[in-house]
C-alpha positions, 0 to 999 in steps of 0.5 A: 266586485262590490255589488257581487259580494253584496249580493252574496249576503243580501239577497233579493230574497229569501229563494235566491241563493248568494254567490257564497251559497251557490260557490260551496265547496268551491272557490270564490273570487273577490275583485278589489277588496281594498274597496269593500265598505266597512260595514260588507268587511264585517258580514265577510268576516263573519261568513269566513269565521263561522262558514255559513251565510243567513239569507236576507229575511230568512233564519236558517244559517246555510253552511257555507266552505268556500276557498276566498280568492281576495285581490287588491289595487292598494297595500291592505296594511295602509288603509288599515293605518286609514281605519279603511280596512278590519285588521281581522279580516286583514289577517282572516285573508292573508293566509298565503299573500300572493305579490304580482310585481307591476309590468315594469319590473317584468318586462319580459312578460310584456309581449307574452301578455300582449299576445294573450290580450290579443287574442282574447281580443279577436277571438279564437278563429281570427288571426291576430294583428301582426305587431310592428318591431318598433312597437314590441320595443316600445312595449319594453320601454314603458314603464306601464303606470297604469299595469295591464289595464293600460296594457289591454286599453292600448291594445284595443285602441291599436286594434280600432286604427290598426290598418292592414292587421298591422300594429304600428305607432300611429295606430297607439295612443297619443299618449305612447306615439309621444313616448315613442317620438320623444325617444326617436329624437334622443335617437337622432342626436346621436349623430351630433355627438359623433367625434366628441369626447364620451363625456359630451355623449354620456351627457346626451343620454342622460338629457335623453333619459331624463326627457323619457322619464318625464314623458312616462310620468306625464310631466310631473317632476316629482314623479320623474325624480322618484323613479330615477331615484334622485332629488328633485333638485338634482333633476332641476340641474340636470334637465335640458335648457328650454330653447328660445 
């Protein structure tokens, strides 16, 4: 996005239109933003401002009504904080903020997209891979940190070790078969809890919830305590003893 826009008001030359130029009366879509330089922030302003463009080396002022589409990985408010980001441009985009949540907090979107992602990946005239049920589960489960980026990274390494069109743990990422056998053993200790009173077991699924939730956050402690929304030290307590 960064050498798009920069394109946009530095042309090679004073004969090749920007994107601005060309997007008049049209609709243009800038991919993070939150990491356009100061120095781009202030010629976009200006262009959002007056609604025209000056080609590199040239005089003329090229009008220019364009509809901005601004997407960013990073709440604009805290690099502002930062002095990372013009207050005034801030607020020139903020006309209607859109909020897309993080997959985890709409898992019911998670199968839809992969599907989408899927085909997208194959092509239009392929069929797409059939997607085991214990991978649709596991899709679910995860808390997805990485968004859909990791999302559409895991679904293209499944489609390199797939095998027979046919998604399966094994074709996932280390990363994902790890989540997925660390929820198979808390799975199995079922069993040793049948019989037993419901504090034993209720203690078993928290041991096995807790183990998931470091999984998800790569081992950090403090990650895992956040998203369980317990103290660090509690998490210490209730974490399983290390086996000798």
């Amino acid at each position: 996005m960064f050498g798009h826009v920069k394109g946009a008001f530095t042309g090679a030359s004073t004969d090749k239109e920007g994107l601005f130029e060309v997007a008049d009366h049209g609709t243009i879509f800038l991919d993070e933003i939150d990491s356009m330089p100061l120095n781009i922030q202030a010629k976009l302003l200006r262009v959002l401002q007056d609604k025209e463009i000056r080609r590199v080396g040239g005089n003329e002022s090229i009008p220019a009504d364009v509809r901005v589409l601004a997407a960013t990985n990073t709440r604009l408010e805290q690099l502002i904080e930062q002095n990372k980001f013009r207050e005034d441009l801030y607020y020139r985009l903020s006309v209607i903020p859109i909020e897309i949540k993080p997959l985890r907090e709409r898992p019911e979107d998670i199968l839809p997209l992969a599907y989408h992602l899927l085909r997208r990946e194959v092509g239009a005239n392929k069929p797409i891979p059939t997607v085991d049920p214990d991978v649709m589960n596991l899709f679910e489960q995860y808390a997805w940190p990485g968004n859909v980026r990791e999302l559409e990274n895991a679904l293209k390494h499944a489609l390199t070790f797939a095998k027979d069109t046919v998604i399966t743990r094994e074709s996932l990422p280390a990363k994902l078969q790890q989540i997925a056998s660390a929820v198979d053993g808390g799975l199995r200790k079922i069993d040793d809890v049948r019989g037993k009173s419901l504090k034993a077991f209720l203690r078993m699924k928290e041991k096995e919830y807790l183990s998931q939730a470091l999984v998800s956050s790569d081992g950090d402690k403090q990650k895992a305590a956040k998203s369980l929304r317990i103290s660090l030290a509690t998490l210490y307590r209730k974490m399983p003893e290390p086996k000798d």
